[in-house]
N, C-alpha and C positions, 0 to 999 in steps of 0.2 A: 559502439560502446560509448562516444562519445557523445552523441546525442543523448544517450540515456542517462548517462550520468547529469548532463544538462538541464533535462527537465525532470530529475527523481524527486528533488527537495520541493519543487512546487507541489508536484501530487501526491506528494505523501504529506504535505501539511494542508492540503485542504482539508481531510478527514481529519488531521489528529491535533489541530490547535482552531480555537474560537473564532482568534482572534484574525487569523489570516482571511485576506478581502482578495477580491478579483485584482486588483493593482497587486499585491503581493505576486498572485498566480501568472497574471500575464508578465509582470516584467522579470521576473523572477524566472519563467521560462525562456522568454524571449533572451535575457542575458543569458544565463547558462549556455542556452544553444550558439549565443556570440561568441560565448571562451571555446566551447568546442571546437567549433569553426577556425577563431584565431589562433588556437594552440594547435590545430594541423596543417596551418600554413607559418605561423611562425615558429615552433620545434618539433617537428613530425615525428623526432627520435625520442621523444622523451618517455621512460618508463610506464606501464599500464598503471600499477599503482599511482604515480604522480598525477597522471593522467585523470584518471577519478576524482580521487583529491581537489585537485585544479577546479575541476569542472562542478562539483557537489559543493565546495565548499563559495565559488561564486556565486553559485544557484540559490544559496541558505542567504548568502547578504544580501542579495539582491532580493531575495522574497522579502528578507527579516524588515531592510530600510523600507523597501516599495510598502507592505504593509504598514509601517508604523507613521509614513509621511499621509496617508489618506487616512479619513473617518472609517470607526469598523463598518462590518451590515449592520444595517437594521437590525432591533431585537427581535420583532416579530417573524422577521425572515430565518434569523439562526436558531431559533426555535422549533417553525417549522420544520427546518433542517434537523434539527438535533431527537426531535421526536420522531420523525419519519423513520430517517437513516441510524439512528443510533450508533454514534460511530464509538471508539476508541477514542483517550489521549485528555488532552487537555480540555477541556468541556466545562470543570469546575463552576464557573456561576450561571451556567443554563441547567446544571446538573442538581445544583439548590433551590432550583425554581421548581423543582419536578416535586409532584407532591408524592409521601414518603415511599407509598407502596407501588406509585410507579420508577420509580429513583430503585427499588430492591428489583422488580421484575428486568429491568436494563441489568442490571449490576451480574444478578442469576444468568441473565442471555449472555451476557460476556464473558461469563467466568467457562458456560458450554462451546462457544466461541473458541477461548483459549485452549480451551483440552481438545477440541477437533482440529486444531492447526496441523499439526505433525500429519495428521491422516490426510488433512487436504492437501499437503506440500507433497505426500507419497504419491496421492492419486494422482494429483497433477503431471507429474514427471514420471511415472509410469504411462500414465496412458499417452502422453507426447514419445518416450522411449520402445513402447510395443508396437506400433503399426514400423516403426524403423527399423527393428529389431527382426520381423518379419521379414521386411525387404532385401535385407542382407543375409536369411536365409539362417540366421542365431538360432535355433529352436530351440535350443537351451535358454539359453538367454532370455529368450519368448516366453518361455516358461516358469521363469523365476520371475519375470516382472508382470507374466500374470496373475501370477499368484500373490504379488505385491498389493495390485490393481485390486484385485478381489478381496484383500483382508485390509488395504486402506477405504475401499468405499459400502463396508459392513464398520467398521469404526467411524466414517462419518454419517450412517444410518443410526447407531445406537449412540453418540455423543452429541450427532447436531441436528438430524431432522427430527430424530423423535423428541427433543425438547424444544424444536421451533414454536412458539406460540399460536394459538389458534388463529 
């Protein structure tokens, strides 16, 4: 847990802010993974919640400073990035560059995006949950999370592949 909480904030801002550069990403991980590290050698007892905390919110100064002390990328680089991947989040002046009717078609994709989330978080943890579920011999249980499987990934058929763009 502690590793992860270590490097959550660098990889979650690489997608979701501009302005985050590789010095953000790497020391930003590399510190977080250090508080992990040093918070299970130096209070091994300290509570989970604290424990996250500690480590997330190292992770967030350490990307915020490491980022703000280097030059952004290149424009042309986070553009490519921003058209390719079309991410979420903070994008704002790559977003006003996009001429208008590509700027709507993003906007459209991400609004089908958000309404398939719920379906992909069910399918996800269903289909990690049923092959377990099986091996412990649950057939009930097998049963109700297939049936989960099966009506989460008819919801991300009709909310996200069939509006995937051509």
């Amino acid at each position: 847990m502690g590793l992860v909480g270590g490097t959550m904030i660098p990889t979650v801002l690489r997608l979701y802010w501009w302005r985050f550069n590789g010095s953000g990403f790497a020391l930003g991980t590399l510190l977080g993974l250090a508080a992990a590290l040093l918070q299970r050698v130096l209070s091994p007892q300290m509570p989970e919640w604290q424990q996250i905390l500690y480590m997330v919110g190292a992770g967030l100064v350490a990307s915020v400073v490491a980022t703000y002390v280097r030059p952004p990328t290149e424009r042309p680089v986070l553009e490519h990035f921003y058209r390719t991947t079309k991410p979420f989040g903070l994008w704002g002046p790559l977003k006003k560059a996009l001429p208008p009717e590509e700027a709507a078609a993003m906007s459209r994709e991400h609004k089908y995006d958000l309404i398939s989330l719920p379906f992909a978080l069910f399918w996800q943890i269903s289909l990690l949950m049923l092959p377990l579920l099986l091996i412990v011999r649950q057939y009930k249980a097998s049963a109700v999370t297939a049936t989960i499987l099966g009506a989460s990934l008819a919801g991300l058929y009709v909310f996200w592949y069939r509006k995937l763009p051509q």
